[in-house]
C-alpha positions in Angstrom: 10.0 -9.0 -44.8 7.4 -6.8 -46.2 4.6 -6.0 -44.4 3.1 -3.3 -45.7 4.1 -1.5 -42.8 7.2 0.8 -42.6 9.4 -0.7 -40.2 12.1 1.5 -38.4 14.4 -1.3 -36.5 14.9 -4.9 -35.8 12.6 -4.9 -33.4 9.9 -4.0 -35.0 10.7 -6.3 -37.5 10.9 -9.2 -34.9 7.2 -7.9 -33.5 6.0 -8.0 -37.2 7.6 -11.1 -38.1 6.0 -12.8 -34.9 2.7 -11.0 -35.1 2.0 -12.1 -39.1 2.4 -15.6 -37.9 -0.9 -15.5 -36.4 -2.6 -13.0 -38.7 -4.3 -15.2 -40.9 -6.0 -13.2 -43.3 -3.1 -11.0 -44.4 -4.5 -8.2 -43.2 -2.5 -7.0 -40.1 -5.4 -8.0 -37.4 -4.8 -10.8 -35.5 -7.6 -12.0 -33.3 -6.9 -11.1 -29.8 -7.0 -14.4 -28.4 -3.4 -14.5 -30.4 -2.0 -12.1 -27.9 -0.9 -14.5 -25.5 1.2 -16.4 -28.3 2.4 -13.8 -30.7 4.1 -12.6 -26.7 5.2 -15.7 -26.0 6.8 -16.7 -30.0 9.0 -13.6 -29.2 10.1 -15.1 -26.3 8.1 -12.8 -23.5 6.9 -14.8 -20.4 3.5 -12.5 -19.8 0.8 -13.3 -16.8 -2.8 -13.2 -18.4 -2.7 -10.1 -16.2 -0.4 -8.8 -18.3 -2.3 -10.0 -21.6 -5.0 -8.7 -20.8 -3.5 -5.3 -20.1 -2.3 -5.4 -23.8 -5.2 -6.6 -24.9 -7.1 -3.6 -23.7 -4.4 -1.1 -24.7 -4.5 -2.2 -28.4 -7.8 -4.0 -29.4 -9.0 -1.8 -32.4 -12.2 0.1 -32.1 -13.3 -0.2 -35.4 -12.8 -4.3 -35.1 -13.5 -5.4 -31.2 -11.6 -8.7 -30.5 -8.9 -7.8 -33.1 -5.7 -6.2 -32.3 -3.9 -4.6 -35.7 -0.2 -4.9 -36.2 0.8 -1.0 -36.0 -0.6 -0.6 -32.7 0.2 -3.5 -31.1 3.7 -2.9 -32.1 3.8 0.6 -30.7 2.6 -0.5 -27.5 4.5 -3.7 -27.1 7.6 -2.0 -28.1 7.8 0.1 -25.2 7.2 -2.8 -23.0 10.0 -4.8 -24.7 12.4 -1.6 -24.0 11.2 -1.3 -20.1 12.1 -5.6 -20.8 8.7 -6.0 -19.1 7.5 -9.6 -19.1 10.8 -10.6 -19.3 11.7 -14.5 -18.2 13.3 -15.5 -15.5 17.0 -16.0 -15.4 18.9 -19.5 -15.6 20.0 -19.0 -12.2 16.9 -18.1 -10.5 15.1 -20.9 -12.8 18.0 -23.4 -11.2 17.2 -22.5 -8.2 13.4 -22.3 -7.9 14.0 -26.0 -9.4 16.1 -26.8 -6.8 13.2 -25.5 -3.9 11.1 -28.3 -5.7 13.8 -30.5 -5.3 15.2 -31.1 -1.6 16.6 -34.4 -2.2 18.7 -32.8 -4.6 17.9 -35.6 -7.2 18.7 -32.8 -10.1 15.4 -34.0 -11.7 11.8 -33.6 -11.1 8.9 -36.2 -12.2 6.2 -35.5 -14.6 3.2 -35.9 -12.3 4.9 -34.2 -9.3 5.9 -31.2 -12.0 2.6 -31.1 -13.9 0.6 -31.0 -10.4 2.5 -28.1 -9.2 2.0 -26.5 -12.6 -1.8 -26.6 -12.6 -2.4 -25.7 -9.3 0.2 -23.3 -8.2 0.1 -19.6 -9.2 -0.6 -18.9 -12.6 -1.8 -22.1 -13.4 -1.0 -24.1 -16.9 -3.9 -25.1 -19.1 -3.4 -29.2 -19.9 -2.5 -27.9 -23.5 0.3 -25.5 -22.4 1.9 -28.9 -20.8 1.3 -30.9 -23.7 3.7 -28.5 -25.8 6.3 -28.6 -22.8 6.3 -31.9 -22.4 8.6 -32.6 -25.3 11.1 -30.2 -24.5 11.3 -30.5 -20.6 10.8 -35.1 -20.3 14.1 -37.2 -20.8 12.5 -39.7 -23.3 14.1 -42.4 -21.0 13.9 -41.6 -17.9 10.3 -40.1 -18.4 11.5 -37.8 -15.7 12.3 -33.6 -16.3 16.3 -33.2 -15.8 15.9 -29.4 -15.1 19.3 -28.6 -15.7 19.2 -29.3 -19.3 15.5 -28.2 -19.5 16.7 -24.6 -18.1 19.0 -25.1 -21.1 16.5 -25.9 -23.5 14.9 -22.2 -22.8 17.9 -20.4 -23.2 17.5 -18.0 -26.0 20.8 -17.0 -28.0 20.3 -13.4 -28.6 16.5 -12.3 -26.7 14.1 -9.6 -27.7 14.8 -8.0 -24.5 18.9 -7.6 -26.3 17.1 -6.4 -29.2 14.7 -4.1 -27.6 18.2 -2.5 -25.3 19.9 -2.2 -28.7 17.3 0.0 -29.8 16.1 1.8 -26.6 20.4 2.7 -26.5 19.9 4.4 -30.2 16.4 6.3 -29.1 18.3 7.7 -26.2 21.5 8.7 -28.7 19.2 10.0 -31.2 17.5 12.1 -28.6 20.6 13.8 -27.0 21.8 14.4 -30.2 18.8 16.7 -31.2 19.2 17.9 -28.0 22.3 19.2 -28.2 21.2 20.3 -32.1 18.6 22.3 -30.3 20.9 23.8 -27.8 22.2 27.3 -28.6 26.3 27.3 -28.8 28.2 29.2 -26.0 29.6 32.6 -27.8 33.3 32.7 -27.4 34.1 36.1 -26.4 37.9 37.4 -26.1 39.2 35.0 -29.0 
């Protein structure tokens, strides 16, 4: 993909590729309202703590309320490779399913799910549950079968494998120069 950017790894690329999805005018600023979903698109599951946070740490001073690709990427790169904002595992999303379910029906309904998911912690807007809803409701039943919803989010290969891949190669790279940089022992007596 060409972004006009020079792009050093796969991650980047997948930050770029994500981020020019919501940069509308081509330019490499993205309004930073787009935050939140350019995050989310790569598959990060961030708090609006969190958003804000990056907000804050890459909203260009030349254009407030934009956030331009090179800097976001920086930033959001190093979070990717501390696999901040990661989501939850299958197992712990099984089980925090199965809290909400003591009757151990293996299923949840849409009203008692969408309450809980307004007014609990960090709350979902009634826009954020209309994109859900398609993925997470049996068509049939009407009703959210959590196990094959917690399938439904299953990524194949995440960012967060991405971002190890690369935060593996940093670290080679680096001891390599270090050991460039290190003097070598004289061998005396040989």
């Amino acid at each position: 993909m060409e972004v006009g950017i020079p792009l050093a790894n796969e991650l980047e690329v997948r930050i770029s590729e994500a981020f020019c999805i919501f940069d509308h005018h081509g330019d490499k600023y993205i309004d930073t309202r787009n935050v939140g979903n350019v995050l989310r698109f790569l598959g990060c599951v961030p708090s609006e703590k969190e958003i804000n946070e990056i907000i804050a740490a890459t909203e260009s001073v030349e254009n407030p309320g934009e956030t331009h690709l090179p800097k976001f990427m920086a930033h959001v790169s190093v979070l990717l490779m501390q696999r901040k904002m990661e989501p939850a595992s299958p197992e712990k999303l099984l089980k925090a399913f199965e809290t909400l379910d003591p009757e151990n029906k293996r299923f949840l309904t849409k009203e008692y799910f969408g309450k809980l998911m307004e007014e609990e912690a960090e709350k979902f807007s009634k826009e954020e549950l209309a994109n859900m809803w398609p993925v997470a409701i049996d068509p049939i039943t009407g009703n959210i079968p959590y196990l094959f919803y917690i399938n439904q989010l299953k990524h194949k290969t995440t960012i967060y494998d991405v971002a190890d891949v690369i935060r593996e190669e940093l670290a080679a790279n680096e001891k390599e120069k270090k050991k460039e940089r290190s003097p070598m022992p004289q061998m005396f007596g040989l």
